[in-house]
Backbone bond lengths (Angstrom), bond angles and torsions (degrees), N, CA, C in turn:
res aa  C-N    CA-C-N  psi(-1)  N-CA   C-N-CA  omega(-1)  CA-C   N-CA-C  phi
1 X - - - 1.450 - - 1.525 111.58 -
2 X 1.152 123.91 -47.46 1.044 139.71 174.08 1.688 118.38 -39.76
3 X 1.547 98.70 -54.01 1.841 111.56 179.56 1.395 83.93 -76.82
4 X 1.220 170.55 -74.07 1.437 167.97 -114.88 1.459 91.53 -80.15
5 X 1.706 122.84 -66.17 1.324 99.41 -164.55 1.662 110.99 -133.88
6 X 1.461 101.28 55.20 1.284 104.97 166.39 1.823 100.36 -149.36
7 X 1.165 110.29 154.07 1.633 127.60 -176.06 1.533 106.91 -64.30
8 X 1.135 130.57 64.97 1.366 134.52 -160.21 1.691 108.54 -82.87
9 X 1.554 107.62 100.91 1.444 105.79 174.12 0.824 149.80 -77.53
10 X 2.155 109.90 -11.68 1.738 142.85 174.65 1.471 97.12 -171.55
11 X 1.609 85.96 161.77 1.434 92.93 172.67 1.830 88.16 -143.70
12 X 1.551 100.06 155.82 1.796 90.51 -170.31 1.243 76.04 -141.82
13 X 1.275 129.73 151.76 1.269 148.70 175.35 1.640 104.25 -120.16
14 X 1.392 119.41 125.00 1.784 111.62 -142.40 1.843 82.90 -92.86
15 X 0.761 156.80 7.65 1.800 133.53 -168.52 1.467 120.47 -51.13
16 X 1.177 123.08 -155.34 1.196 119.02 -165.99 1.842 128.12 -61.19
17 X 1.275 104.46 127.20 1.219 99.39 -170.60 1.557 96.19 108.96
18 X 1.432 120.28 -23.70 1.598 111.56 153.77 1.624 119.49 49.78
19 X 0.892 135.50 -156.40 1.407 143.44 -137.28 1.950 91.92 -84.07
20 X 1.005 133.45 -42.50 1.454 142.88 -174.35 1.169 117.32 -50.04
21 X 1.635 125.53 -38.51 1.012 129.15 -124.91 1.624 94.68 -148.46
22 X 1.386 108.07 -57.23 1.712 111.46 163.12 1.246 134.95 -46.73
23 X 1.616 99.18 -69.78 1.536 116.67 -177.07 1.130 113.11 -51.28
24 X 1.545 131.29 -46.85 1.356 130.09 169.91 1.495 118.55 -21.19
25 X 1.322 108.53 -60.32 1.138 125.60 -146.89 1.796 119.25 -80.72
26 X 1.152 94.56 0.20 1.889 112.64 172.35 1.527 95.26 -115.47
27 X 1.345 105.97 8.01 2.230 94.83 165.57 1.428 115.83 -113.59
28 X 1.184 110.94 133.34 1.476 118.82 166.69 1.774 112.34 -46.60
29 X 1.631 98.66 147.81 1.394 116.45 -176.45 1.807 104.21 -49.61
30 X 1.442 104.59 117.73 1.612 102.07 -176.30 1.417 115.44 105.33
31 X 1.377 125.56 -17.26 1.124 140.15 179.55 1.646 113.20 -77.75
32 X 1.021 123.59 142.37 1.699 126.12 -174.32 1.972 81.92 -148.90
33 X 1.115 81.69 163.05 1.990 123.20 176.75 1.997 124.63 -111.79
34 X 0.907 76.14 107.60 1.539 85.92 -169.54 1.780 106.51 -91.01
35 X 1.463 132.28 97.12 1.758 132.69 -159.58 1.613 106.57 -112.01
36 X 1.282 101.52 122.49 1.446 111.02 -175.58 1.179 127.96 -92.10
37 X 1.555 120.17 63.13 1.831 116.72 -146.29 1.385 100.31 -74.42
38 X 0.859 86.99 154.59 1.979 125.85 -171.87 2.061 102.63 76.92
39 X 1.279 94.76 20.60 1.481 99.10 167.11 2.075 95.67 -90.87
40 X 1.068 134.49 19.52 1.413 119.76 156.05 2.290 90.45 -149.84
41 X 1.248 93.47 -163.43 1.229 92.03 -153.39 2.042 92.86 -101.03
42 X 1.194 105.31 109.73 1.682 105.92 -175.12 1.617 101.91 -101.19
43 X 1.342 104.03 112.48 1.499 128.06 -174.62 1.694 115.07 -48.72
44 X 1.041 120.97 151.91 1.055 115.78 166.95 2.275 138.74 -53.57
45 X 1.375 78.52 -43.74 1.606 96.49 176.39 1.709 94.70 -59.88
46 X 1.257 122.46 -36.62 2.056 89.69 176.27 1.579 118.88 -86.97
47 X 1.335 101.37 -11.35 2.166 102.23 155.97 1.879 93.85 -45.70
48 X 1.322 106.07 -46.28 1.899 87.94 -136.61 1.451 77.23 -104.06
49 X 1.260 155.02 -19.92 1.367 124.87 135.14 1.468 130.69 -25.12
50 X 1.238 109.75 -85.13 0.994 111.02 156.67 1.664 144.69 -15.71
51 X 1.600 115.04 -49.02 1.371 118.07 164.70 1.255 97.83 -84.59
52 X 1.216 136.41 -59.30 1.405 125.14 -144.38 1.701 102.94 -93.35
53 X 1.599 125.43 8.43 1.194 126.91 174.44 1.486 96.85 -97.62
54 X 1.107 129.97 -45.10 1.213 139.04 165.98 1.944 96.19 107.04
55 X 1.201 116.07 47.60 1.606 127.23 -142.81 2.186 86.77 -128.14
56 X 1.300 100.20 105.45 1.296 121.98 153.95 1.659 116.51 2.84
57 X 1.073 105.63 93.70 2.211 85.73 158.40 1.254 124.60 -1.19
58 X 1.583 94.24 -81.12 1.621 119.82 -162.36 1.656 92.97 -72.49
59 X 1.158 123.89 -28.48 1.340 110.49 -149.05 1.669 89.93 -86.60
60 X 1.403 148.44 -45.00 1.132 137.73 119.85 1.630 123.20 46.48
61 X 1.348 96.20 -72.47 1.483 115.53 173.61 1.853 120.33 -41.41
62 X 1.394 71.99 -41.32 2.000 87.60 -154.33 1.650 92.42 -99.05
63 X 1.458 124.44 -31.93 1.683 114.62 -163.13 1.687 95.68 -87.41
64 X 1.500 118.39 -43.17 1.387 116.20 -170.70 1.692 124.31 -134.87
65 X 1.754 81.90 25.65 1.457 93.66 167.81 1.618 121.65 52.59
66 X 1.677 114.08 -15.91 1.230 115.78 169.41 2.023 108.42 68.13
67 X 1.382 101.76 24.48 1.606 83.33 177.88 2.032 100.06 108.37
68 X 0.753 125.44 -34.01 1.699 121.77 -138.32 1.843 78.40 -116.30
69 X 1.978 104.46 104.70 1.188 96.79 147.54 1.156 137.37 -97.93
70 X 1.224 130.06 -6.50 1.554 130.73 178.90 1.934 102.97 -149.65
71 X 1.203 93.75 163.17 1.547 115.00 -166.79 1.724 120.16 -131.32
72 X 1.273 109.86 84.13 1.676 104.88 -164.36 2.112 105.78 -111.10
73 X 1.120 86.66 100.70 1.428 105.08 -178.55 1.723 96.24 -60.27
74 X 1.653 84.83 140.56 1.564 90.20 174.61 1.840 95.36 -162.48
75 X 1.575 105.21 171.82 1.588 86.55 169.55 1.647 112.15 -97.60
76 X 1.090 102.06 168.44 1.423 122.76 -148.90 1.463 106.24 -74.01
77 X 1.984 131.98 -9.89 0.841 130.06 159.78 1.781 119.97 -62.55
78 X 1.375 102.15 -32.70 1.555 118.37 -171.48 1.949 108.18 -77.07
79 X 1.358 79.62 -15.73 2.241 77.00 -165.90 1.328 120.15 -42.08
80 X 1.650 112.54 -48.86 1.388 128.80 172.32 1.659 106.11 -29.74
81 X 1.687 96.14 -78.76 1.141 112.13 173.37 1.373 141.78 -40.03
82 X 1.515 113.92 -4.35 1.729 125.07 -179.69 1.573 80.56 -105.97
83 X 1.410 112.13 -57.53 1.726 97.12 -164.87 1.352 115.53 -59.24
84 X 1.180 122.32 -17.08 1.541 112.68 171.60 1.655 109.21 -89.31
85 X 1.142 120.44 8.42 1.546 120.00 -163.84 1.669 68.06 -104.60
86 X 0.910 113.73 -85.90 1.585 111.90 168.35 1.132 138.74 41.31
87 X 1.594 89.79 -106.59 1.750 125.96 173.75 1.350 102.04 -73.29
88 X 1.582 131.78 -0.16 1.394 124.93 158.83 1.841 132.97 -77.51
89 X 1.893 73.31 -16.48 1.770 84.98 177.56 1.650 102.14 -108.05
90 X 1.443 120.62 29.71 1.176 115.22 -177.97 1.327 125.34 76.16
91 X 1.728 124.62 -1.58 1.106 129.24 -172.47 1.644 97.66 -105.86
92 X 1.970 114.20 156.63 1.271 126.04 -166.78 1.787 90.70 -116.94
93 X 1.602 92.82 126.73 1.571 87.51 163.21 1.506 111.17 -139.59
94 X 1.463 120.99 -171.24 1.355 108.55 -176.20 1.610 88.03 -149.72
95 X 1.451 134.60 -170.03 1.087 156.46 -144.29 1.957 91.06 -143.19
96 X 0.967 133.89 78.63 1.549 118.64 179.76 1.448 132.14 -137.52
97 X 1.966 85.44 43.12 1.593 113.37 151.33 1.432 133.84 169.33
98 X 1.336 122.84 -133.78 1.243 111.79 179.35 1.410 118.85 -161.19
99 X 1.413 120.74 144.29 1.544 103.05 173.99 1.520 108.31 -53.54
100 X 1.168 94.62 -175.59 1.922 121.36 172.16 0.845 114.62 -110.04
101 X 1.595 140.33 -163.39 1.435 150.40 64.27 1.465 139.95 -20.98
102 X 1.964 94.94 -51.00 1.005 112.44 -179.46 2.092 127.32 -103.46
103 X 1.201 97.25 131.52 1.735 106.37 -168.55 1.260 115.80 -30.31
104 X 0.874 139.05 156.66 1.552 140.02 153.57 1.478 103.33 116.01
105 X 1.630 108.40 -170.88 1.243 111.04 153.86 1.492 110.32 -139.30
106 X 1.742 94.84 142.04 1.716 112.82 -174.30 1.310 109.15 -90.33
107 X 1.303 156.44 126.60 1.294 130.03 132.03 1.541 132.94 -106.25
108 X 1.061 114.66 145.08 1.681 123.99 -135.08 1.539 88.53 -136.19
């Protein structure tokens, strides 16, 4: 529903290799990702991964994705509008970032 009636510019499906390695790859040359964590809801089980794996912050991102399975770029007038296309098919999404300028990906 979502590709039907919204301007859909990528879609990234987050699996292994997670946010580093995916997200890139639905941005134009020059393009970077700007991720606003705790802008969606990050479960408890990757806290206690995390401490008791003894497993990186950042590194987090890329081994268990932190929650975030897919990534569908759109512009930022439309966002509303996917999450309610969304939460109509029973699925939860959030808004939790932004293109760049600059390459890579930040999360802040």
């Amino acid at each position: 529903e979502v590709i039907r009636n919204c301007d859909v510019h990528g879609i990234s499906h987050i699996t292994g290799g997670g946010f580093d390695e995916n997200i890139p790859r639905i941005l134009r040359e020059g393009q970077g990702i700007a991720i606003e964590e705790g802008s969606w809801e990050i479960l408890p089980v990757f806290r206690f991964l995390e401490k008791y794996g003894k497993v990186s912050h950042r590194e987090m991102f890329n081994i268990f994705n932190m929650g975030i399975g897919m990534v569908i770029a759109l512009d930022a007038s439309e966002a509303q509008r996917a999450i309610d296309l969304l939460a109509a098919q029973g699925e939860r999404a959030s808004v939790i970032g932004r293109v760049t300028a600059e390459e890579g990906v930040v999360i802040a």
